[in-house]
N, C-alpha and C positions, 0 to 999 in steps of 0.2 A: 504493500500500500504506500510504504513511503515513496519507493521508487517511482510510480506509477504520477504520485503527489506534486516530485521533484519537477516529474517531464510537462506538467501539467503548469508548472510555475515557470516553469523555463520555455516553454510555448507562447504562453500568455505576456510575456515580458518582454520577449523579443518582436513582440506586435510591433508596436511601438515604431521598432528600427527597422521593420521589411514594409512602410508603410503604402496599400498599395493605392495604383493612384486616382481609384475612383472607389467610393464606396456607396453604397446604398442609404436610401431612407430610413428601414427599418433599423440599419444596425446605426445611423445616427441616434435616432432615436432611442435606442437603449445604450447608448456609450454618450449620451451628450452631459450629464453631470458629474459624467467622471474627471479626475483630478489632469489638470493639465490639456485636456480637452477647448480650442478656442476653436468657434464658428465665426469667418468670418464672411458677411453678404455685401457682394459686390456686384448688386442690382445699383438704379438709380438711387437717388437719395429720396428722390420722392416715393418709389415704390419703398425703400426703407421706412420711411417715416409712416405709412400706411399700414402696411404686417410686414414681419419679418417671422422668420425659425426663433423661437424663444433663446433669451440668449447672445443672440448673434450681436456682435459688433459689427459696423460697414466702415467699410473703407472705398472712396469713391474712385472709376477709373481713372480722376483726371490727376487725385495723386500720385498716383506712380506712370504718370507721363508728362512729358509738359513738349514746348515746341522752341527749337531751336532760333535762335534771333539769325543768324546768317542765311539760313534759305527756308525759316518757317516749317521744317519736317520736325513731326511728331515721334520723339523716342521715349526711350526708357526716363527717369528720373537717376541719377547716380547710385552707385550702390549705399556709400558712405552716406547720402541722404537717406534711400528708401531703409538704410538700417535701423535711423532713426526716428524715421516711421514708425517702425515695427514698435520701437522701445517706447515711444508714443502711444501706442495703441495699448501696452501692458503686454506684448508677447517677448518671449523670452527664446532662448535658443530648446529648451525643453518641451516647447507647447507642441501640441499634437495640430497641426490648422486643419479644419476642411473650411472648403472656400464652396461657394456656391453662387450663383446668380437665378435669373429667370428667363435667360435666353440661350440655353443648351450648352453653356459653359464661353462663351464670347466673351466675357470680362473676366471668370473666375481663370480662366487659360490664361490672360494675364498676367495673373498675378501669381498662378502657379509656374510655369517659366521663371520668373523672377527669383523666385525663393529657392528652386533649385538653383540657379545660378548662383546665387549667395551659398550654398553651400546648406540650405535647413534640410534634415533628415526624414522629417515625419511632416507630412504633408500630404493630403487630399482632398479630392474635388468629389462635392456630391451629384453624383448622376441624377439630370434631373432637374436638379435643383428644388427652387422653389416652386412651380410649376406642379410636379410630381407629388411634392410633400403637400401641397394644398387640398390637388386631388384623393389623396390620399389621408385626407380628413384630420391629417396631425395638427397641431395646437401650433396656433402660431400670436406673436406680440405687437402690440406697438410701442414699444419702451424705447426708449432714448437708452440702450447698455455701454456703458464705459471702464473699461478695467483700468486699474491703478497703473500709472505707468510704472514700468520695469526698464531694466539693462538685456540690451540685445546687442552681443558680444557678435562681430566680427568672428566667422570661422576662418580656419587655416588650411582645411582639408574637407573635402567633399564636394568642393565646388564644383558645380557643370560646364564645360565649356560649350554653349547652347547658342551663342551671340555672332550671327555670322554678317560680314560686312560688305561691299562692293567688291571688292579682292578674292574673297571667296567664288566666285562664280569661275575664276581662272581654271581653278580644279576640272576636270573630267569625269571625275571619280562620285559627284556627286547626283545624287537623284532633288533635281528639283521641285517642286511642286507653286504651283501658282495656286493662290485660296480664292483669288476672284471669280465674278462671275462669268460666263460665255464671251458678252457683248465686252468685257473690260480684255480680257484676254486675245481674244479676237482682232480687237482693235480699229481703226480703219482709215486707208490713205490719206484722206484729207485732215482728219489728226494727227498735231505736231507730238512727235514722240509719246507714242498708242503703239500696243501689242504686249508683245511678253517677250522675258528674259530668253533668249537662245538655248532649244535642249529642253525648257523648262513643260512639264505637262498639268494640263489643266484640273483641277481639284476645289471644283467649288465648297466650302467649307460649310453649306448649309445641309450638303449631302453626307456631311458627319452626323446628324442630329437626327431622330426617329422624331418626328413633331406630332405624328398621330398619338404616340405612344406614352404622354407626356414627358415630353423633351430629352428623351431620355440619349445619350449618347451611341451610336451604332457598334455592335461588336466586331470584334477583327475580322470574323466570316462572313458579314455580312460587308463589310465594305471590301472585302478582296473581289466577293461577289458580284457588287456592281462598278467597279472600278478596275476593269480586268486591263486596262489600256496602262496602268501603271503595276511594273514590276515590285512586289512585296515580298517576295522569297526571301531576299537578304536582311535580316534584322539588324545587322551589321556594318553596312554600310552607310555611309550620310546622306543624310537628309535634311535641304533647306528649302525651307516653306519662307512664301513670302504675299502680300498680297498691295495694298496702299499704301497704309501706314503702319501695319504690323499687328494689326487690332485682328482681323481675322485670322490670318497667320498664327496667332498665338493659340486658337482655337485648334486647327491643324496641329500646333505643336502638340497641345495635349491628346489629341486624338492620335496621334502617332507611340506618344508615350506609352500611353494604355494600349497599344496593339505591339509592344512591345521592344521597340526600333528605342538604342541607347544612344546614338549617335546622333540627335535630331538639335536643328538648330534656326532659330528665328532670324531673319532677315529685317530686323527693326526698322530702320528705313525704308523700307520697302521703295515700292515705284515710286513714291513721292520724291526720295533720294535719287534713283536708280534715272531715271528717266530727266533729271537736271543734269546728268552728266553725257556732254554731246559725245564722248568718244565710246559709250557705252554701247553693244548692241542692240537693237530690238529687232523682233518677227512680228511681221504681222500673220492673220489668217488662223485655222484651226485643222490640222488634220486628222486629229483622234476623235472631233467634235460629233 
């Protein structure tokens, strides 16, 4: 019995650190009072202030992005900033985060990207979201939640190298994906610098999400399924997603995460960047369309 006790503690504890990166409603719902556990909803502010997941703190998109004063493209916020964010917020290098929204992971893939970058451990995204959980008759607030602020210690190790830039595309070796939609990808002659990155295949990021299903994110057979134009055999190889500004792209990133690809990396600038620089490629037209 002790044995049997030991494995049982030693399973249960290592949760924690195999954090995976999407988890259901139900089982928020019975792990959301436990110690260390932060929800955080990164819907708008108004749908915050309306209901939220009991609990949840928001953190709004526009904090961890902001827009460059040299050509107005929309990035990341620093890291040494968004650290003190976090410390802002009350989350610690210890907190367990699930992130959620209410549009199929579009803002919480934000900020989930992020935080692997920084190097945080235990981190997931509710499948769903808020969407799922309403439907699903769980209890939800409209409290104004605020946790004491804490120290959110800079890590040394774990950090993701997820962050790819104009440079990156020189590679051959990578699989790209574009998150736009048809008509953005497609592009068309008489627009100045329209189409997509060379090599890059089309992936509209709305075809990650089940929306009959309450929003729920699409599983890896199912999008091999209907995505048979892009090679996913390799879990191994790079993969850079990108699409405007990086906002869907990060959706993509998470959707790649979950189907199990380590190597996946945001193209933050996306075409807003990409497409200012005249010695840059572009395609127009669609042949896998």
């Amino acid at each position: 019995m002790k044995k049997i006790f030991l494995l049982i503690t030693l399973f249960s504890s290592t949760q924690l650190f195999a954090a995976p990166v999407l988890v259901d409603t139900d089982w928020l719902a019975n792990n959301i009072n436990k110690k260390n556990i932060v929800v955080i909803d990164t819907s708008d502010h108004t749908q915050y202030m309306r209901f939220h997941i009991p609990s949840a703190i928001h953190i709004d998109y526009s904090e961890i992005t902001y827009k460059r004063k040299k050509d107005k493209v929309s990035v990341q916020v620093p890291n040494d900033y968004f650290i003190k964010l976090l410390s802002q917020q009350g989350i610690t290098n210890d907190s367990y985060i699930i992130i959620y929204d209410d549009m199929g992971g579009l803002n919480a893939g934000r900020l989930f990207w992020q935080l692997e970058q920084i190097g945080h451990k235990n981190v997931s995204v509710l499948n769903g979201g808020l969407v799922k959980w309403v439907l699903e008759h769980k209890k939800v607030d409209n409290k104004n939640h605020k946790l004491l602020p804490a120290i959110y210690k800079a890590n040394k190790t774990g950090k993701r190298d997820n962050l790819a830039n104009i440079d990156t595309f020189k590679s051959n070796n990578n699989l790209i994906i574009d998150a736009r939609s048809k008509e953005e990808y497609t592009g068309h002659p008489r627009v100045r610098r329209s189409g997509h990155i060379p090599e890059a295949v089309l992936w509209d990021w709305q075809n990650n999400v089940d929306f009959e299903n309450s929003f729920q994110i699409k599983t890896a057979s199912q999008i091999m399924k209907e995505q048979r134009h892009i090679n996913f055999d390799n879990k191994n190889q790079e993969v850079i997603a990108y699409c405007r500004s990086g906002h869907r792209a990060s959706q993509t990133y998470l959707t790649l995460r979950n189907m199990g690809f380590e190597k996946v990396k945001l193209y933050d600038g996306s075409m807003s960047e990409y497409s200012q620089n005249k010695n840059a490629p572009l395609d127009l037209g669609c042949t896998t369309c």
